[in-house]
C-alpha positions in Angstrom: -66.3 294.5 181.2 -64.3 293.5 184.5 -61.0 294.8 184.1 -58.4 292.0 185.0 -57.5 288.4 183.9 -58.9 286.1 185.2 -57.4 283.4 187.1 -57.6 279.6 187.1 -58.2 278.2 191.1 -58.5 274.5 189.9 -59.6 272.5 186.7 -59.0 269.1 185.1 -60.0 270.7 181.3 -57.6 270.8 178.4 -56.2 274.2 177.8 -58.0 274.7 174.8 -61.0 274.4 176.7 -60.3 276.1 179.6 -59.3 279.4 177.1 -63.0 278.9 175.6 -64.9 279.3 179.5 -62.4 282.3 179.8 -63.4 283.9 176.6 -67.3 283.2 177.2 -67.0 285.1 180.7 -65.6 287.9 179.0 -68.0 288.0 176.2 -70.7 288.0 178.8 -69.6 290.5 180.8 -69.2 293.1 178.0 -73.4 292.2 177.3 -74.8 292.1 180.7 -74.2 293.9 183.5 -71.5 292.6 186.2 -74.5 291.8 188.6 -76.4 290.0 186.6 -75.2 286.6 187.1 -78.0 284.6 186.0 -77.5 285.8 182.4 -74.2 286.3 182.4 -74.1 281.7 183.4 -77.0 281.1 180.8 -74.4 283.3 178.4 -71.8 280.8 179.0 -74.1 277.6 179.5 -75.3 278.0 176.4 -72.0 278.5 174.2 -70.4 275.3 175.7 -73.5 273.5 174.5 -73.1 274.7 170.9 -69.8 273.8 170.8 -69.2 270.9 173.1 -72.9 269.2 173.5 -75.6 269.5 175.9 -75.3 269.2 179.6 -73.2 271.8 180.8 -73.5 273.9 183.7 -72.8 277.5 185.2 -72.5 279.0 188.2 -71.5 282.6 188.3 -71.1 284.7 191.3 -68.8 286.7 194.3 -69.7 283.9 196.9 -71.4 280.3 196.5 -71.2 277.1 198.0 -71.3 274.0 195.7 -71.4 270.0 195.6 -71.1 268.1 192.3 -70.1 265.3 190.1 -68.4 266.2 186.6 -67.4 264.4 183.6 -63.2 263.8 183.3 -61.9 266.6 181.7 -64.7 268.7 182.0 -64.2 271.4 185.5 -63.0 274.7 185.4 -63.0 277.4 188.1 -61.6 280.7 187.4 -61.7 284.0 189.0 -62.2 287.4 187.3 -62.4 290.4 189.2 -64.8 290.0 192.5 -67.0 287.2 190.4 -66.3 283.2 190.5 -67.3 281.1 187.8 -67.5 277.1 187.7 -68.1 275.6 184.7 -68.4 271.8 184.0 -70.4 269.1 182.2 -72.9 267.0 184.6 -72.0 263.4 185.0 -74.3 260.4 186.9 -73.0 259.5 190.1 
């Protein structure tokens, strides 16, 4: 696992939420290895569909460019170590 805590740049999620994405990144990173990114965002994708509902997203990485639309209450994007992870539940445009 990344040594650190990680760091909240910007979200609109409730707290409790935002301690949930937080606590999936670490649980990822102590099962797959730091540069494995794809798994380590399919880790977290798939826990915030189990406990909040289908249609959430992950991006995980140390640089990435992004455009989207998010449901209210739903955006978090935190820093831990060298990666980046955004987390947030699509929305239609």
């Amino acid at each position: 696992m990344l040594e650190g805590k990680a760091t909240v740049e910007d979200t609109d999620m409730p707290v409790k939420m935002q301690l949930q994405a937080m606590s999936a990144a670490y649980k990822a990173l102590d099962r797959f290895d730091v540069l494995d990114c794809r798994s380590i965002a399919a880790h977290i994708k798939k826990e915030f569909d189990m406990i909040h509902g289908p249609g959430w997203q992950c991006v995980v990485g140390a640089s990435f460019g992004c455009y989207f639309t998010h449901s209210r209450g739903s955006f978090i994007y935190f820093k831990l170590g060298a990666l980046r992870f955004l987390v947030f539940k699509g929305a239609a445009s």
